[in-house]
N, C-alpha and C positions, 0 to 999 in steps of 0.2 A: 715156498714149499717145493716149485718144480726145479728149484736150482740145486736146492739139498739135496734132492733124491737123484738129480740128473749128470749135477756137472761133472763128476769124476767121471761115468759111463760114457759120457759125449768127450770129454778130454782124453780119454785112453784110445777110446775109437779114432778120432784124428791125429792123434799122436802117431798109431799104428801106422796111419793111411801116411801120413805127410814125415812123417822123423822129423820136426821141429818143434819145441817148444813155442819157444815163441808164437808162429802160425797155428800150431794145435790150441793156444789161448785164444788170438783171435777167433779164429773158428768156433769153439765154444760161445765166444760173448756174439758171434753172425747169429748162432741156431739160438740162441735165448731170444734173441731181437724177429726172429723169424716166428718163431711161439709166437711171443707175447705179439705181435703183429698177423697169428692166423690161428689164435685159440679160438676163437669164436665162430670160423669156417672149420673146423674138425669136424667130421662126420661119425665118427667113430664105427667106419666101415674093420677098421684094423683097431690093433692096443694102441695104446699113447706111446707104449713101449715101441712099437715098430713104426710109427709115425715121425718119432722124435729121431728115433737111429738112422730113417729115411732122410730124413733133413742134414742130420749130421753126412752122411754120407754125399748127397749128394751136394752140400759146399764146402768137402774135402775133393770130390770130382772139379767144384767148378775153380778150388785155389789150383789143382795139379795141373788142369788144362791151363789157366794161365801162366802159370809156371813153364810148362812144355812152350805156348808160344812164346815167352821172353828166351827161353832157351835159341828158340829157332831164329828170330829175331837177331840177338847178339847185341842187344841193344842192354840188356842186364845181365849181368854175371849168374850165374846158376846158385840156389841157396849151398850155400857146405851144411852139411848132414853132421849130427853129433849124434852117434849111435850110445856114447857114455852114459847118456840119462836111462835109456831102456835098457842098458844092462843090467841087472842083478845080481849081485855074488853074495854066497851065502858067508857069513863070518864064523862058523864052525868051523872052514876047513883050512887050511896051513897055504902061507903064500903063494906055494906053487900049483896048490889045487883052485886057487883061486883065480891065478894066472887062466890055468886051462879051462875053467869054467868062463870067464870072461872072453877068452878067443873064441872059442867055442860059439857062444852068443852071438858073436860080432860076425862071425860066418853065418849064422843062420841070418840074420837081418840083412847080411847082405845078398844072400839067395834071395829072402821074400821081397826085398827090394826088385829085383831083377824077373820078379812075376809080373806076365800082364795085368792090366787092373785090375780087371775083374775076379782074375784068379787070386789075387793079393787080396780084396775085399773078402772074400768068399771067406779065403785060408784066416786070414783076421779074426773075421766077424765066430765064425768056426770054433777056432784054437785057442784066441786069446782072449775076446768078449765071451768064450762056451754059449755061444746063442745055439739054440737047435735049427738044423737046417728049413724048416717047415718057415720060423719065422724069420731067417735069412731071405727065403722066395719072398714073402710077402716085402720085406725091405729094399730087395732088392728088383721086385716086381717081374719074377722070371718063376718059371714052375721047379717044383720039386725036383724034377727030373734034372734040368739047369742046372740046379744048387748042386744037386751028386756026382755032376760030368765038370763041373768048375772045381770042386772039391778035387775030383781024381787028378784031374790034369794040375793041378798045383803042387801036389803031392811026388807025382810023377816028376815035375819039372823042380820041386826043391830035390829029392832026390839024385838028378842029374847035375845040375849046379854045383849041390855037395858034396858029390864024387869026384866032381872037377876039381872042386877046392882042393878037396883031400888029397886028390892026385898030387898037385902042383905045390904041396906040404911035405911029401914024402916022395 
């Protein structure tokens, strides 16, 4: 039953965080095994819902930080990123609106790419899970206040990036 209700919510959320297939599956099948390995220590200080997005998040933190040390290291090549899967294009509109719809995409992913974590979780959890910020602090165990200054400054900082884009487009 927690897989039905859960898996697409925990595969989009790592999706988001990591841009790989692939790794956003593993991860999903990490946080099932992590459940099923601490159902019975829940406290249910929080929802299952902010518990379970807890876990997903933070073994999207702990794939990214590994990721960052292989990077550093040089000893693994860095994952190549395929933005093609999260793109979306609507089939209504005429090749060329689909074009610009799909660049379009592929620039915003790569601003939110270019977020610091936190800001990118935040911006994520936010925009594209539409979680409310109250149960973003709780998941991400920082206050309200946190969640509405990490919100600003992503916003702020996609803004910047996007102009950058735009600039170096036209």
């Amino acid at each position: 039953m927690l897989v039905e209700t859960y898996q697409h919510k925990i595969y989009n959320t790592a999706y988001n965080l990591v841009y790989d297939t692939g790794i956003a599956e593993d991860i999903t099948q990490e946080v099932f095994v992590s459940i099923y390995k601490s159902i019975l220590t829940f406290n249910e200080k929080s929802s299952i819902d902010t518990w379970i997005y807890r876990i997903t998040i933070n073994k999207c933190y702990d794939c990214l930080r590994a990721k960052e040390r292989r990077k550093k290291t040089g000893f693994i090549s860095t994952f190549f990123l395929s933005n093609e899967d999260s793109i979306q294009v609507s089939k209504n509109h005429n090749p060329e609106t689909q074009l610009v719809h799909k660049e379009n995409a592929s620039y915003l992913i790569t601003a939110v790419n270019c977020l610091p974590l936190n800001q990118k979780t935040v911006f994520i959890l936010a925009h594209i899970e539409e979680l409310p910020q109250k149960e973003i602090a709780e998941i991400m165990s920082l206050s309200l206040k946190a969640i509405e200054s990490l919100l600003q400054r992503a916003k702020l900082n996609l803004r910047k990036k996007l102009s950058t884009i735009y600039d170096r487009r036209n």
